[in-house]
N, C-alpha and C positions, 0 to 999 in steps of 0.2 A: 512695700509701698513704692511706686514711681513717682517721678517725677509729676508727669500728669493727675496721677490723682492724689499727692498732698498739694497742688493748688488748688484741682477741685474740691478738697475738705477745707482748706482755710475758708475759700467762698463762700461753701456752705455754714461756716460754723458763724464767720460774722455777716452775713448776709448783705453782701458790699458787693457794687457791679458798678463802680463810679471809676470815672477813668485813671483818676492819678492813682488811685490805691492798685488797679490789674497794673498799672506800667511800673509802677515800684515796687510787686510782689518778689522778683528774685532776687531782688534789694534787699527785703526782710526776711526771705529764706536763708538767705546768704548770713544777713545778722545773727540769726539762731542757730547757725549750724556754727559761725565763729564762739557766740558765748558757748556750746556747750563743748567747744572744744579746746577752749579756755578752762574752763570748769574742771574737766577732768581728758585725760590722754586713752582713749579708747583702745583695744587692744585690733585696731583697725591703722592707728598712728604708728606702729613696728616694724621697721624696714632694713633692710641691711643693702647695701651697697659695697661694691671687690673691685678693685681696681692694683695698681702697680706704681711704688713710689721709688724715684730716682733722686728726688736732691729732698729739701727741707718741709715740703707743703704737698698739702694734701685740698682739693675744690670740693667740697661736699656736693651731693644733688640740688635739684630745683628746688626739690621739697621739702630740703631739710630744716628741720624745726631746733631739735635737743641730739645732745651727742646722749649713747650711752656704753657703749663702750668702743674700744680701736684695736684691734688684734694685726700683727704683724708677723707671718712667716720669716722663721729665722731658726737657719741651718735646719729646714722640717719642719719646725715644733711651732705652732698657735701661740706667740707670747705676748698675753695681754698687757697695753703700753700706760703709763699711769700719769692719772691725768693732774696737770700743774699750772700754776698762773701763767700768763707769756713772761714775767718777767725773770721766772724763774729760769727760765726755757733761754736768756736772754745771758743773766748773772753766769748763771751755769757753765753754757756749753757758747755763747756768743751766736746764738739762732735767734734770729726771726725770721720773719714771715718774706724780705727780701734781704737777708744775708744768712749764708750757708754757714757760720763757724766753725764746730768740731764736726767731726764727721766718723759714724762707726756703725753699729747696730742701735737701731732705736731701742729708747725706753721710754719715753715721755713725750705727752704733748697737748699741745694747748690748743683752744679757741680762740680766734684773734678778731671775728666777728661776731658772738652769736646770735641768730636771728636774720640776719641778711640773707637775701638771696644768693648771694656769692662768698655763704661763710668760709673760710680759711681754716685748716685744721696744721699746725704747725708741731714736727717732730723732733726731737732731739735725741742724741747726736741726729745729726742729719746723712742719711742715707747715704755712704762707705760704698752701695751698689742696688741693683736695682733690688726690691723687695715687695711680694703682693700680700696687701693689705684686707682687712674685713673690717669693715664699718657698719658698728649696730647701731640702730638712730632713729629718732621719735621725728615722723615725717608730718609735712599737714596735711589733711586730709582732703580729700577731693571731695568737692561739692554737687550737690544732686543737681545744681542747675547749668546743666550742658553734660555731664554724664553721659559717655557714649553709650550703656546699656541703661541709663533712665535712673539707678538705683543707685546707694550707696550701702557699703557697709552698715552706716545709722538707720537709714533708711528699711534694711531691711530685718535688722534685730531689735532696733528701739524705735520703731514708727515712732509709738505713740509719743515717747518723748520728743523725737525733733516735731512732733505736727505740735504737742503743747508748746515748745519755746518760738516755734512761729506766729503759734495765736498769740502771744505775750506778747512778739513785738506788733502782731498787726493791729490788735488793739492800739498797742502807746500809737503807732501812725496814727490810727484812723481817732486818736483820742476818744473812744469809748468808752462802756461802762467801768470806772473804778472796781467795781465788783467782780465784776467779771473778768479783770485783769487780773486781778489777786486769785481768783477762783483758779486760773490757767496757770496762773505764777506756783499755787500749790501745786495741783497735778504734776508738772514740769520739774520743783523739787522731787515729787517721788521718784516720779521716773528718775531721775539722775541718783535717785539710793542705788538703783537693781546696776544703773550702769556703771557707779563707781565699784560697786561688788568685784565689776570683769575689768575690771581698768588699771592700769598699771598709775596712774597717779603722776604729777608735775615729777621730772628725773632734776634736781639739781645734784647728782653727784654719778659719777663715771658705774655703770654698771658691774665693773670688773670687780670695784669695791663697796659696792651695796646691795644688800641679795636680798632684798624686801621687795622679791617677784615675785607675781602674782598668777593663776593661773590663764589661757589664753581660751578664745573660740574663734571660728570664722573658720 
């Protein structure tokens, strides 16, 4: 499904051509695409990002949403780093996010934002020299509305659920039938059975140490 025509199915489904509801449509696309990526982490939200660490701090991407794990090259070898409060990162080794303390081969390290757009991933010991790093990370997801090819991920494996959670919200806008809001609000749970099935699920803990992974598509 494009972009073009899940606006055209909303239209059609509530039969609305009133001007404030077309100029608030990608308002309410936008709303359905955040709850249902709230709901559940699609295996669309899996990203990894590589980059090179010199002193204590690591910038996450634009996108980044959840850590799930942090691998760091050392002497060759892939060694996944374990993830700790800041203050432990703090007690410990004297790091944070602006003071370098111990300095060796990383083991450990914290989130000092998460959720910001300019989340901090902080390392301890703090990097002895320079080291490239692998950052595996639940990203957010790009939205169908402005999509340079029109589609998204959701869009093109669970239409029907992102067009149900947009009828759910254009209903509550346009304050419509009760009935029929609950009618879409069903549909909208089912869908979200088939996509939790392929979904990796909210990550509250460091991947390296939780292997209740799921299988992937796309």
């Amino acid at each position: 499904m494009t972009y073009a025509e899940l606006k055209e199915q909303i239209q059609d489904y509530v039969q609305s051509n009133e001007t404030t509801f077309l100029s608030n449509l990608d308002g309410i696309i936008k709303l359905a695409e955040q709850r249902i990526n709230s709901d559940v982490k699609s295996p669309d939200s899996r990203a990894t990002a590589t980059g090179t660490v010199t002193t204590q701090t690591i910038t996450t991407p634009s996108d980044f949403d959840t850590t799930l794990s942090l691998f760091v090259s050392i002497s060759g070898l892939q060694t996944g780093l374990l993830l700790k409060d800041p203050s432990y990162l703090t007690e410990a080794y004297g790091v944070t996010s602006s003071s370098v303390g111990s300095t060796g081969a990383p083991a450990y390290y914290a989130i000092q934002s998460a959720g910001a757009a300019s989340t901090t991933i902080t390392i301890a010991p703090s990097a002895n020299q320079s080291y490239a790093y692998t950052l595996y990370y639940l990203r957010i997801p790009t939205t169908i509305v402005g999509a340079s090819n029109n589609t998204t991920w959701l869009s093109t494996y669970f239409p029907q659920t992102l067009l149900y959670g947009c009828l759910v919200e254009a209903y509550s806008f346009l304050k419509g039938e009760p009935q029929m809001q609950q009618q879409y609000e069903k549909l909208y749970q089912l869908g979200m059975i088939e996509l939790k099935k392929l979904s990796e699920g909210d990550q509250h803990m460091d991947n390296y140490r939780n292997t209740d992974i799921k299988r992937n598509i796309g």
